[in-house]
C-alpha positions in Angstrom: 2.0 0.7 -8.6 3.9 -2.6 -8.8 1.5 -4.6 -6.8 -1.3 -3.7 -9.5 1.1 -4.5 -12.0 1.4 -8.2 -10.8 -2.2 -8.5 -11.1 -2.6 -6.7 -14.2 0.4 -8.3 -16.2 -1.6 -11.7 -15.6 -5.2 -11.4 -16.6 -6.4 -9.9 -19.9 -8.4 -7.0 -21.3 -11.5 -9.0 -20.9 -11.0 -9.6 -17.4 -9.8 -6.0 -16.9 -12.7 -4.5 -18.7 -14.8 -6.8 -16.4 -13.1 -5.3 -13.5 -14.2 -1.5 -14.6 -17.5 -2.8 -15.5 -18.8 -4.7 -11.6 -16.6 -3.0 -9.7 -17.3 0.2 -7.7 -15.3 4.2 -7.9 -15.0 4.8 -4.1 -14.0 8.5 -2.0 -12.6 7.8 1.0 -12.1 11.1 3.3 -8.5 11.9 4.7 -9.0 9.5 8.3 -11.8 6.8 7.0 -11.1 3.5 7.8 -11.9 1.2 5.1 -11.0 -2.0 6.2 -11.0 -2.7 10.1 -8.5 -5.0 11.9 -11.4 -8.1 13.1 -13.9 -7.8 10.9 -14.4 -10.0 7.7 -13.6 -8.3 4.5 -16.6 -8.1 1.8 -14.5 -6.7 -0.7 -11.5 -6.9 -2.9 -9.9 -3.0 -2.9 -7.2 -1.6 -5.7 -6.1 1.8 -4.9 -6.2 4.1 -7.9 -4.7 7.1 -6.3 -3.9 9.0 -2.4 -2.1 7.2 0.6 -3.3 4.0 2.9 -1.9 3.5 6.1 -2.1 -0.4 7.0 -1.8 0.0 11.2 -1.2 -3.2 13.1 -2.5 -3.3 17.2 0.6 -3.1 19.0 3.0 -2.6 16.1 1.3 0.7 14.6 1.6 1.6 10.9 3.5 -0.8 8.8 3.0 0.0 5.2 2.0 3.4 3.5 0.8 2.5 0.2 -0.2 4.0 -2.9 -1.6 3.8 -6.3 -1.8 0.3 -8.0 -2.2 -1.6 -3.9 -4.4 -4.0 -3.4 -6.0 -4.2 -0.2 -8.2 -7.3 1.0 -6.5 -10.1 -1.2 -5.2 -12.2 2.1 -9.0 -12.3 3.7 -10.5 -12.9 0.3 -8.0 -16.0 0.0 -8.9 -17.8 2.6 -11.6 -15.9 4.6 -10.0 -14.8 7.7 -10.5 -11.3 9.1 -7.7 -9.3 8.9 -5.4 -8.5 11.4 -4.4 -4.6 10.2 -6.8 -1.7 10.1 -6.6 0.1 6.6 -6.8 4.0 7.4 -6.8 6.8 4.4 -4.1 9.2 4.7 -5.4 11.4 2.1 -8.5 12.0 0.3 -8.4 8.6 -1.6 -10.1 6.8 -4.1 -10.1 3.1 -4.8 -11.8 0.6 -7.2 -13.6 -1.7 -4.8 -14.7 -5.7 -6.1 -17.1 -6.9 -4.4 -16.1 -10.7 -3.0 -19.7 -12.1 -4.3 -19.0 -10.6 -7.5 -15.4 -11.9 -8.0 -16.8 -15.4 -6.8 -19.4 -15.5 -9.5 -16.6 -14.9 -11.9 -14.6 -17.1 -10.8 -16.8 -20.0 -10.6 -18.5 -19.4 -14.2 -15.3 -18.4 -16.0 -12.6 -21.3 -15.9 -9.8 -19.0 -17.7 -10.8 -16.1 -15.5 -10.2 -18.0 -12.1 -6.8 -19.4 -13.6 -5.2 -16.3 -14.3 -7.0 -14.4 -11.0 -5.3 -17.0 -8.0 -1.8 -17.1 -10.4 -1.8 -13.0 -10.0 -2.7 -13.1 -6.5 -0.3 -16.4 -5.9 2.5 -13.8 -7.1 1.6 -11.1 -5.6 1.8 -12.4 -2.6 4.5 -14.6 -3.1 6.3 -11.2 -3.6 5.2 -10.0 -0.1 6.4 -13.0 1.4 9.4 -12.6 0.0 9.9 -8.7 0.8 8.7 -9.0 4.3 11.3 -12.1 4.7 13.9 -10.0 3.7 13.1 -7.0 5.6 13.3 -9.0 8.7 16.0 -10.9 7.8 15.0 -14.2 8.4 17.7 -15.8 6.7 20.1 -12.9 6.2 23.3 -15.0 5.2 21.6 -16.3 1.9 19.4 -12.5 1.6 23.1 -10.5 1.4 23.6 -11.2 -2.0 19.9 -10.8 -3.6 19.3 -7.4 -1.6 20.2 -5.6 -4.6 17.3 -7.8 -6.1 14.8 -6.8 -3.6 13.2 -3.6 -6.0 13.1 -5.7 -8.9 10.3 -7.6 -11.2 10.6 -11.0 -12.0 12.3 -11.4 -15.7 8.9 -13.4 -16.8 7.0 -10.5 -15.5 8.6 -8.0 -17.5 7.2 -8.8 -21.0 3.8 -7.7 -19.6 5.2 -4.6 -17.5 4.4 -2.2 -20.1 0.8 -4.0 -21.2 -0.3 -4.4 -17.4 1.0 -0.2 -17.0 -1.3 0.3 -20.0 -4.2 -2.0 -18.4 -4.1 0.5 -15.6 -4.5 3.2 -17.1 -7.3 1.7 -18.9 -9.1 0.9 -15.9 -8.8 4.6 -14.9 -10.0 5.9 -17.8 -13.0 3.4 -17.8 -14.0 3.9 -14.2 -13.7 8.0 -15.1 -16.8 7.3 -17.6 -18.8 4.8 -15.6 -19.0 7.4 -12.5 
């Protein structure tokens, strides 16, 4: 759930509602692959509820991940195909974006684009960081912030609770749509 809460904590109602509005309610069956290790991503995924696997070739699974992920972001930032295959552990659903649609936001919506590539500069920023850590690249100065490792950033956590309430707001809308 953090992940979506990055993302959630920086854009508005507006954008949220938007979000519920163009995006898609997807099913995916326990085993379907939704997005495939080599092939370019077309859309933008937040995982509402169920388990991902992310599997690398060579490396096998290195993240489970649950309600509130993202999947996509990296490939929609600058295009490459991923390198992980995104498997369905259980029945799952996900809100999928559609790249064309977030790009047509983003280029008619100044505000909108702003707040979109800050949440998604944190957000990853944050993986950065956590995968750093985990493979202790840097260990010596990494002691003394593991303790940290778990924990939002202090300007995050005014908009915790509003970005919590987004979510569920996005549920609840994507529950009427479909």
């Amino acid at each position: 759930m953090r992940k979506a809460l990055y993302i959630l904590s920086q854009l508005d109602d507006g954008d949220v509602e938007w979000m519920a509005n163009s995006g898609q309610r997807r099913s995916l069956a326990t085993g379907e692959i939704i997005i495939t290790a080599g092939t370019q991503v077309e859309s933008l995924f937040i995982v509402l509820d169920g388990k991902i696997s992310v599997d690398v070739k060579d490396l096998g699974e290195i993240a489970e991940l649950g309600a509130g992920e993202i999947l996509g972001e990296i490939s929609f930032v600058d295009s490459t195909p991923p390198y992980a295959t995104v498997i369905a552990l259980t029945d799952t659903h996900v809100l999928e974006l559609p790249r064309a649609s977030i790009e047509e936001r983003l280029e008619m919506e100044a505000g909108f684009a702003g707040r979109f590539y800050k949440a998604l500069a944190i957000f990853l920023a944050d993986r950065l960081r956590s995968t750093v850590s985990h493979l202790g690249y840097g260990s010596a100065g990494l002691e003394a912030d593991a303790s940290m490792a778990d924990e939002l950033d202090d300007n995050l956590l005014d908009n915790v609770s509003l970005a919590g309430d987004r979510f569920d707001r996005l549920l609840r809308q994507l529950q009427k749509n479909g």
